[in-house]
C-alpha positions in Angstrom: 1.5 -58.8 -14.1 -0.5 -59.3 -17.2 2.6 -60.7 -18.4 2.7 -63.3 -15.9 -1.4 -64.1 -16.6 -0.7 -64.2 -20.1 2.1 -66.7 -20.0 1.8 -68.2 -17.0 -0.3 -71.3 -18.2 -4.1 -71.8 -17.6 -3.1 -73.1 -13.5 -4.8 -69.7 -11.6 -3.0 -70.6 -8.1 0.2 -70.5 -10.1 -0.2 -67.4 -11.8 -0.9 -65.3 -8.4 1.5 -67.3 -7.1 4.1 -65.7 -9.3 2.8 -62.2 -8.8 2.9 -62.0 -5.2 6.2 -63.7 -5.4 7.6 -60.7 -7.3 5.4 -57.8 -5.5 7.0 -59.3 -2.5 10.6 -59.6 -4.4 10.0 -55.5 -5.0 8.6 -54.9 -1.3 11.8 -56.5 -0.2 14.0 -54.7 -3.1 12.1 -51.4 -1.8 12.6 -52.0 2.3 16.3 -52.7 1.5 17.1 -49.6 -0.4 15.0 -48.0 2.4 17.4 -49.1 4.7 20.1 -48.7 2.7 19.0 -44.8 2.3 18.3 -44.3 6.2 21.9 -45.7 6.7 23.1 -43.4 3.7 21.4 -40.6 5.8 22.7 -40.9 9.0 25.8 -41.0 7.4 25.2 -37.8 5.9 24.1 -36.6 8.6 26.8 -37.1 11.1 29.3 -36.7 8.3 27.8 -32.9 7.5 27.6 -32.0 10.8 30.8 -33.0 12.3 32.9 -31.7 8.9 30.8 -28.4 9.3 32.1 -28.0 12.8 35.7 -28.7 11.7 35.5 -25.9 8.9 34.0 -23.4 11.7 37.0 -24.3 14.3 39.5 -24.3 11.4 37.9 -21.1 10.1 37.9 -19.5 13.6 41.7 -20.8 14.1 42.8 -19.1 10.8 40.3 -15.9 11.8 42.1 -15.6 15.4 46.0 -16.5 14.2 45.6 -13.6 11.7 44.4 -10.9 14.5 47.3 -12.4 16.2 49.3 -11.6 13.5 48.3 -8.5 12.4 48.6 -7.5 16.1 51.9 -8.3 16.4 53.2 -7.6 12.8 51.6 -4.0 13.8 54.0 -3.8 16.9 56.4 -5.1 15.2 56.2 -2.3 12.7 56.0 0.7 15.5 59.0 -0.8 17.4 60.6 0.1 14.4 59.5 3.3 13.9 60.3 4.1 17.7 64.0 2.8 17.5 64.8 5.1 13.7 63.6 8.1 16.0 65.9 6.9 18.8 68.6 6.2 16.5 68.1 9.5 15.0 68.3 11.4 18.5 71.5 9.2 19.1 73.2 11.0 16.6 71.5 14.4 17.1 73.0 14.2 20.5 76.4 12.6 19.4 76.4 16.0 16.8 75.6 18.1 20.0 78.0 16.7 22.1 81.0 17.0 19.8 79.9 20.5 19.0 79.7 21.1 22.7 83.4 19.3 23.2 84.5 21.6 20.4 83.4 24.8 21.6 84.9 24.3 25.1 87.7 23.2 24.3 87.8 26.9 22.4 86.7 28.2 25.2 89.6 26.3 28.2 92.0 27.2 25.1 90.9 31.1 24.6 90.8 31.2 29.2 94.3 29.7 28.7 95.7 31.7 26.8 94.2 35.2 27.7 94.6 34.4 31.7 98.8 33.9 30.9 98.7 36.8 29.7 96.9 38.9 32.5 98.3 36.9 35.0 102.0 38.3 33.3 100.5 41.6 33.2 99.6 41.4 36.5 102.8 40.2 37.8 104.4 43.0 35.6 102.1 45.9 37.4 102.7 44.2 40.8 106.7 43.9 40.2 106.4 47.2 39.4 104.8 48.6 41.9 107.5 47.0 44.5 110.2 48.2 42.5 109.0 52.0 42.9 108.0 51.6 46.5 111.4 50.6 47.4 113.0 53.0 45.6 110.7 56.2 46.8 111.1 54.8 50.2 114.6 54.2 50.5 115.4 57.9 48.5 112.9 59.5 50.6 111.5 61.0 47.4 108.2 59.9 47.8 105.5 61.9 46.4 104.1 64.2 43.8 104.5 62.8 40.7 106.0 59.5 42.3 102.5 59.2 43.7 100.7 59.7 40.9 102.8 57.3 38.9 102.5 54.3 41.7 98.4 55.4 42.2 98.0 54.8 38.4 99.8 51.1 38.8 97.6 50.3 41.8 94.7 51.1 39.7 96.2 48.8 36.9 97.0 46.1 39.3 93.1 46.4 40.9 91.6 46.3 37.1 94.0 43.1 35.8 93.5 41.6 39.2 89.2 42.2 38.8 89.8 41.0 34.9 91.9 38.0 36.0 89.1 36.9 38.6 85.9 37.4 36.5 88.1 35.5 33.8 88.3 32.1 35.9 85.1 32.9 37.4 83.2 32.4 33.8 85.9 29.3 32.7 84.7 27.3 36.2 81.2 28.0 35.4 81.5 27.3 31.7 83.8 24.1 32.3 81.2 23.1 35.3 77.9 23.9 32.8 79.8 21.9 30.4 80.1 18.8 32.5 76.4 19.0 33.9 75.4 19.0 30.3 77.7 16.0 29.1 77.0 13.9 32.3 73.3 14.3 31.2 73.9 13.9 27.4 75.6 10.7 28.8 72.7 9.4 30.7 70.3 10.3 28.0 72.5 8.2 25.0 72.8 5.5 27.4 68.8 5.4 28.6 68.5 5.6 24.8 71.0 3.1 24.1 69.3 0.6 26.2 65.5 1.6 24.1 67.3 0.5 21.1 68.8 -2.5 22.6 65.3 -3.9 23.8 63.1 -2.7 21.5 65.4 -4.0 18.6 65.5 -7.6 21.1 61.2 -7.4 21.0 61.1 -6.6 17.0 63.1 -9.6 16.6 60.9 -11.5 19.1 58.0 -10.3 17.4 59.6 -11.4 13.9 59.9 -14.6 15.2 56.7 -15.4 16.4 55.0 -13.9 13.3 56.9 -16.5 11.1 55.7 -18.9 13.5 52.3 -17.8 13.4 52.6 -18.1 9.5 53.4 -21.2 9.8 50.6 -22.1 11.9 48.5 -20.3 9.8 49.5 -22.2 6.7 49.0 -25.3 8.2 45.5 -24.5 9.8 44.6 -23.3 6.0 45.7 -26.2 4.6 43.2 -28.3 6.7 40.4 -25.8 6.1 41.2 -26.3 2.1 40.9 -30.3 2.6 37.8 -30.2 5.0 36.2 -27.9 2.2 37.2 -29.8 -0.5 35.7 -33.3 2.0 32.4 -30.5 2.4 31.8 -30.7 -1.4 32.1 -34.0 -2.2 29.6 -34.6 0.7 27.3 -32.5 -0.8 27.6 -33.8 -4.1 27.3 -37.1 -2.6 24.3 -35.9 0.4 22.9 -32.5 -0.7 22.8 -31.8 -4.6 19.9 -34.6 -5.5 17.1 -33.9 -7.1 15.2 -35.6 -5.1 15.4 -35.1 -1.2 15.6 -37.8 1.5 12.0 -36.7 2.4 10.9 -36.7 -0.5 12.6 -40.5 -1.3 11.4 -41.6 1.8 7.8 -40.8 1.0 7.5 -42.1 -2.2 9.1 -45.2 -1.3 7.0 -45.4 1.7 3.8 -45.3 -1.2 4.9 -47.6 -3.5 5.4 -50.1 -0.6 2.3 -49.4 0.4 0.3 -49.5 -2.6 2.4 -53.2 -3.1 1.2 -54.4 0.2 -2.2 -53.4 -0.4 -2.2 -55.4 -3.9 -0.8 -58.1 -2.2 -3.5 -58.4 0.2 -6.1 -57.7 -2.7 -3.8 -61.0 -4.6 -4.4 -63.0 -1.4 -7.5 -62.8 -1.1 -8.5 -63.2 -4.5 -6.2 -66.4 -4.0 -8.2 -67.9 -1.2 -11.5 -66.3 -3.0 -10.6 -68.9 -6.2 -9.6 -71.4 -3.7 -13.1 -72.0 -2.2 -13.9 -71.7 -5.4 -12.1 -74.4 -7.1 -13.0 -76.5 -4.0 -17.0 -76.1 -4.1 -16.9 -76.9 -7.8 -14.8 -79.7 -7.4 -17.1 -81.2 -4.5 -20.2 -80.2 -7.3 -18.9 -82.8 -9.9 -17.9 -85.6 -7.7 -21.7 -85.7 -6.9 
C-alpha cells in the first residue's frame, strides 16, 4: 500500500482507488480459494469416507473367505485322516479274512480227510460185525468167546460211530461260524468301502471349493491392496497438511476480515477527503 501512495502520483482519489482495487482483488483471490478449499473438502470428505467403507467390506470379505477356508481346508484335512484309518481297516480285514479262508480251508481239509477214514473204519467194524453174526448164527456156535469178540466190535462200532458224529458236528459249526463271520466281514468292507467312496467324493469337493475360495480370496485382496493404496494418496492429498481445514478456514476467514474492515476504513477515508476536496474547492471560488 505505501507502494501504491508513493508512486501513485499526488491525485489522493486515485491512490485509494488503487488500494481498495487490490484489497478487493485479494478478498476475491481469498473467497475463491475459500471455495475452492470447501469443494476440496467435501471431496475429501466423501472420498475418505466412502474408500474407508470399501477397505472395511473388503477387509471383512478377505476376514470371512479365510474362516471359510480354514474351515473347510480343516475338514478337508480330517476326511483324510478318517479315510487312511478306513483304508487301513480295509486291509486289516482283507488280512483277517484270508487268514480266516486259510485256516478253514485246513480245517474242511483235516474233517475231510479224518472223517474218510472213520467212516472206513466204521464200515470195517460194521462189515465185521455182520460177517461174525452170520457165521455164529448159522454154526450155532454162538457164544463165549464169539461173544466177547462181537461185544468188543460193537463197542468199536459205538466209539467210531460217536467220533464220526462229534467230527461233523464241530465241521458244521465251524464251516457255519465261518460264514457268519465272512458275511459280516463282507458287510463291514462294503459299509467301509462306501466311507471311502464318499468321504474321498467330499475331500475332493472340499478341494475344489478351497481353490475357489483362493481365488476369491485373491481377488478380494487385490482390491483391498488398490483401495489402500487409493487410501494413501488421499491422505497425502486430504490428511497429511500441516495445516488443517479448520485451521485454513479460520485464518482465511481473518485475513478477509481484517481486508474488509480496511476497506471500509479506505472508504471512508475516501468520502472523508471527498468532502474535503469539495469544501475547499467551494472556499477558493469565493
Amino acid at each position: 500500500m505505501s507502494s501504491v501512495i508513493r508512486f501513485g502520483g499526488t491525485n489522493k482519489d486515485d491512490i485509494f482507488a488503487k488500494v481498495k482495487g487490490l484489497i478487493s482483488d485479494m478478498i476475491t483471490k481469498l473467497e475463491e480459494e475459500a471455495e475452492a478449499d470447501a469443494t476440496e473438502k467435501a471431496f475429501c470428505d466423501k472420498e475418505l469416507a466412502e474408500t474407508n467403507l470399501k477397505k472395511d467390506d473388503k477387509t471383512a470379505e478377505i476376514e470371512k473367505l479365510t474362516a471359510d477356508i480354514d474351515k473347510k481346508t480343516a475338514r478337508a484335512a480330517q476326511l483324510r485322516d478318517e479315510i487312511a484309518t478306513l483304508q487301513a481297516e480295509l486291509a486289516e480285514l482283507t488280512k483277517s479274512q484270508a487268514e480266516m479262508d486259510k485256516i478253514r480251508a485246513e480245517e474242511h481239509a483235516e474233517w475231510q480227510s479224518n472223517s474218510q477214514e472213520m467212516e472206513q473204519g466204521l464200515n470195517g467194524v460194521k462189515l465185521a460185525l455182520k460177517v461174525l453174526n452170520e457165521y455164529y448164527n448159522k454154526s450155532g456156535k454162538a457164544g463165549g468167546a464169539s461173544s466177547g469178540i462181537i461185544g468188543l466190535l460193537e463197542v468199536c462200532e459205538s466209539d467210531f460211530s460217536k467220533a464220526l458224529t462229534e467230527m461233523n458236528a464241530a465241521e458244521d459249526t465251524s464251516a457255519s461260524e465261518y460264514d457268519r463271520q465272512s458275511k459280516e466281514n463282507e458287510i463291514t468292507k462294503v459299509t467301509k468301502e462306501q466311507d471311502v467312496k464318499y468321504k474321498t467324493k467330499e475331500a475332493a469337493g472340499l478341494d475344489q471349493s478351497v481353490s475357489e475360495l483362493s481365488s476369491d480370496k485373491g481377488a478380494v485382496e487385490t482390491e483391498l491392496a488398490a483401495v489402500n493404496e487409493y487410501l494413501k494418496e488421499l491422505n497425502g492429498r486430504c490428511v497429511a497438511k500441516a495445516e488443517s481445514y479448520s485451521e485454513r478456514k479460520q485464518r482465511r476467514a481473518d485475513e478477509i476480515s481484517g481486508l474488509k474492515e480496511a476497506l471500509s476504513i479506505l472508504e471512508s477515508e475516501t468520502a472523508f477527503l471527498q468532502k474535503s476536496t469539495f469544501r475547499l474547492r467551494a472556499t477558493r471560488r469565493h
